[in-house]
N, C-alpha and C positions, 0 to 999 in steps of 0.2 A: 027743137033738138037740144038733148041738155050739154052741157060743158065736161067733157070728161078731164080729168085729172092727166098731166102727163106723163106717161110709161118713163119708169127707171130705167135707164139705161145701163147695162152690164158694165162692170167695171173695165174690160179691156177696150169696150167702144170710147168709154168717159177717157181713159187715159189716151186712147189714140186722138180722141178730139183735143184735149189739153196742148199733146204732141204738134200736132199742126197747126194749134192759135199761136205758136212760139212762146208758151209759158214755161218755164224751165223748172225741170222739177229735182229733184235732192242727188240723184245720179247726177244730172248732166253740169251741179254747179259743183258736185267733190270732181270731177275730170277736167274743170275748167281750174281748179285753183294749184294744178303742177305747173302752167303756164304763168302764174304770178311772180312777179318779180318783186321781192321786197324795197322797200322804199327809206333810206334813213330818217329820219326826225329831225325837224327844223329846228328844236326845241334842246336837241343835245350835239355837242360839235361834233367833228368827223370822225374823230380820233377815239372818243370817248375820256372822259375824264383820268384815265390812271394809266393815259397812254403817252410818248412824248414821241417824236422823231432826230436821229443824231443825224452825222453829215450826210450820211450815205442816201437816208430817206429813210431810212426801216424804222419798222414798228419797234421799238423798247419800250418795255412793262415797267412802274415803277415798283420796287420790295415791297415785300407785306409788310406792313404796321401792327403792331400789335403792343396793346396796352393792360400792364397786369397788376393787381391790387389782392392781396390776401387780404384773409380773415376777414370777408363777410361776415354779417352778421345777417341774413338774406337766404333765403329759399335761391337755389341758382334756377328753377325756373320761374319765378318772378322778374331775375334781373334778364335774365335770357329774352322775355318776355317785350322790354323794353328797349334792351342791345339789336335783337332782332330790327327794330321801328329805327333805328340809326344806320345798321350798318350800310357798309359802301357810299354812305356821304363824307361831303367834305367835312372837315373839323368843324369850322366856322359853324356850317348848317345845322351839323350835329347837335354843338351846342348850345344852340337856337333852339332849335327841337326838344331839348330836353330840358329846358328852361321851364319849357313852356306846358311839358309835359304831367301832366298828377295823378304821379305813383312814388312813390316809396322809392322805389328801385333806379325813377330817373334821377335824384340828387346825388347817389352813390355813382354811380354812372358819369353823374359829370365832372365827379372829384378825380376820376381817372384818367 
């Protein structure tokens, strides 16, 4: 008796069998992730960096910083380019970063 090959199964059998091994397919994990609960990062404090709390308890944001240098001599999206890779760090890191950085654009950057 020879060895027959085995018959394909229609795709709504193969999915029903999937169904009932408990393998979970692309539907059932987007309807599982409105149940997730985000989790903060051990890695950054509670508050975040550019937050502080007064007596009361509440959140106060610190003012924008902002630092401004004319007459480039620079393409602004070169230096953008670079400003990008900094922003929202602290000072210190920043200028670590850009120490460290080789472009054109991070020396001008760090004179600011």
């Amino acid at each position: 008796d020879m060895l027959r090959p085995a018959a394909v199964a229609p795709s709504s059998s193969l999915h029903q069998l999937i169904r009932n091994a408990g393998i979970s397919t692309t539907r059932s994990l987007l309807a599982a992730d409105d149940a997730m609960v985000p989790v903060s990062s051990p890695l950054s404090s509670p508050l975040g960096a550019a937050e502080e709390t007064d007596r009361k308890g509440a959140v106060v944001k610190r003012t924008k910083v902002q630092a401004i240098k004319k007459d480039i001599k620079q393409s602004p999206k070169k230096v953008n380019l670079v400003a990008k890779l900094v922003r929202g760090m602290r000072v210190e890191d920043a200028l670590l970063q850009l120490q460290v950085t080789v472009k054109r654009a991070a020396k001008t950057l760090y004179q600011v």
